[in-house]
C-alpha positions as CSV (number, residue, x, y, z in Angstrom):
1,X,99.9,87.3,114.6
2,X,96.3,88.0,115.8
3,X,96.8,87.1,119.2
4,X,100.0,90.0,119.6
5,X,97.5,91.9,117.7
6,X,94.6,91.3,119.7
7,X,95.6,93.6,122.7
8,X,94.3,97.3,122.0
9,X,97.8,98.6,123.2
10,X,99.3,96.6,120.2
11,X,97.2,97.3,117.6
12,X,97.8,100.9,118.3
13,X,101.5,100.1,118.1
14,X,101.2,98.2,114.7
15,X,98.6,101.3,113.0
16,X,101.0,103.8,114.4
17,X,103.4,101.7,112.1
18,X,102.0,101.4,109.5
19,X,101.4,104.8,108.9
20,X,104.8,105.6,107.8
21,X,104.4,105.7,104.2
22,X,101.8,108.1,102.4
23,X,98.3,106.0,101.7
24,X,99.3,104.9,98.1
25,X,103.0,104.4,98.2
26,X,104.5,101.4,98.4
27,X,108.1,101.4,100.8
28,X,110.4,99.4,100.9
29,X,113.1,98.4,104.4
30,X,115.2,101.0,102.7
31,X,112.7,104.0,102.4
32,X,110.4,103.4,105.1
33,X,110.4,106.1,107.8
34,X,111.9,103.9,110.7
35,X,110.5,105.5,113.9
36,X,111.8,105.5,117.4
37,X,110.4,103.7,120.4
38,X,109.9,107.2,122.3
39,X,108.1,108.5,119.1
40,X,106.2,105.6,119.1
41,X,104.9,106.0,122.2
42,X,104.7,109.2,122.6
43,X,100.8,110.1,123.6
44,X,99.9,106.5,124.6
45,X,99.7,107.0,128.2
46,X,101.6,103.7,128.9
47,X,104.8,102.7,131.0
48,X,107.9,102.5,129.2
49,X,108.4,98.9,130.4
50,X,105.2,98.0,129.2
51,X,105.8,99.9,125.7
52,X,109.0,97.5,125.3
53,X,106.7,94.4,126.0
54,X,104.2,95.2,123.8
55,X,107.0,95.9,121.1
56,X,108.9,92.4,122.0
57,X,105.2,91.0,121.7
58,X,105.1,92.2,118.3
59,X,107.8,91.9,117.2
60,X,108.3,88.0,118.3
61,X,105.0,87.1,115.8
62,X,106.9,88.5,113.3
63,X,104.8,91.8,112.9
64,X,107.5,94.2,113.5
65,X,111.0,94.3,113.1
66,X,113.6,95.9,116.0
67,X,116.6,97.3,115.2
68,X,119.0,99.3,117.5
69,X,120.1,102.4,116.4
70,X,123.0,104.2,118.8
71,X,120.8,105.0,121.6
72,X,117.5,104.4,119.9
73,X,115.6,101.5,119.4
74,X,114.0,101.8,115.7
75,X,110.8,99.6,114.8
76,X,109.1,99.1,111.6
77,X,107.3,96.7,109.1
78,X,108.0,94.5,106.4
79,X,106.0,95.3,103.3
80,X,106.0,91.4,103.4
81,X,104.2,91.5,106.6
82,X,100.8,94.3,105.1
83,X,100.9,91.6,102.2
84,X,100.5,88.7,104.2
85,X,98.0,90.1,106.3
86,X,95.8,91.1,103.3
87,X,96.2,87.5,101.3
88,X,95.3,86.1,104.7
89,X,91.8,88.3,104.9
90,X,91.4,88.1,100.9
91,X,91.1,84.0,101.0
92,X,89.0,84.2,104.1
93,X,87.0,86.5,102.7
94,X,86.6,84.3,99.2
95,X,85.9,81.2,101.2
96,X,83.8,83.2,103.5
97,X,82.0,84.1,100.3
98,X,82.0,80.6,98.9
99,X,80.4,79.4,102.0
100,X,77.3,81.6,101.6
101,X,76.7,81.1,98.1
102,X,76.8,77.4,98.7
C-alpha cells in the first residue's frame, strides 16, 4: 500500500478520494459519492494513459476499488481500507511510543 502510495501522482489520486464524504461522516460502498476517472483527473495536468496507470496501481494494492459504469470508469474506497490505514499508523505509533519510553 505505501509503495502505490508513495508516488505524488497517487497520493493525489487517493486524497482526491477520500474526500468524498463530509469530514465527520462515515459512508458506506452504498452512499459514497463514486466519482469518475475524468472527474478524478480533472486539474492534474497528467496523460490520460498515465491517469489509468496510476488508478490500476492503486487499485491492484487494494487502495481503491474500479468499477465500470456504461461509459465511465467509477473509483472509490472501502471504509475498510481508511480503517486499516489508521490501525496500521495507531500501532506504529504505540510501539513507536513504547520504544522511547523504554
Amino acid at each position: 500500500m505505501f509503495k502505490a502510495l508513495g508516488n505524488p501522482h497517487r497520493l493525489a489520486l487517493f486524497h482526491r478520494l477520500t474526500s468524498c464524504c463530509a469530514p465527520g461522516t462515515i459512508c458506506d460502498a452504498e452512499s459514497a459519492a463514486h466519482i469518475s476517472v475524468g472527474q478524478l483527473g480533472e486539474g492534474m495536468d497528467i496523460a490520460p494513459s498515465t491517469l489509468s496507470h496510476h488508478l490500476k496501481e492503486l487499485n491492484q494494492a487494494g487502495l481503491i476499488e474500479m468499477r465500470r459504469n456504461g461509459k465511465k470508469v467509477e473509483c472509490w474506497i472501502e471504509p475498510e481500507v481508511l480503517n486499516t490505514l489508521a490501525d496500521l499508523f495507531a500501532n506504529t505509533t504505540t510501539e513507536l511510543t513504547t520504544r522511547i519510553s523504554t
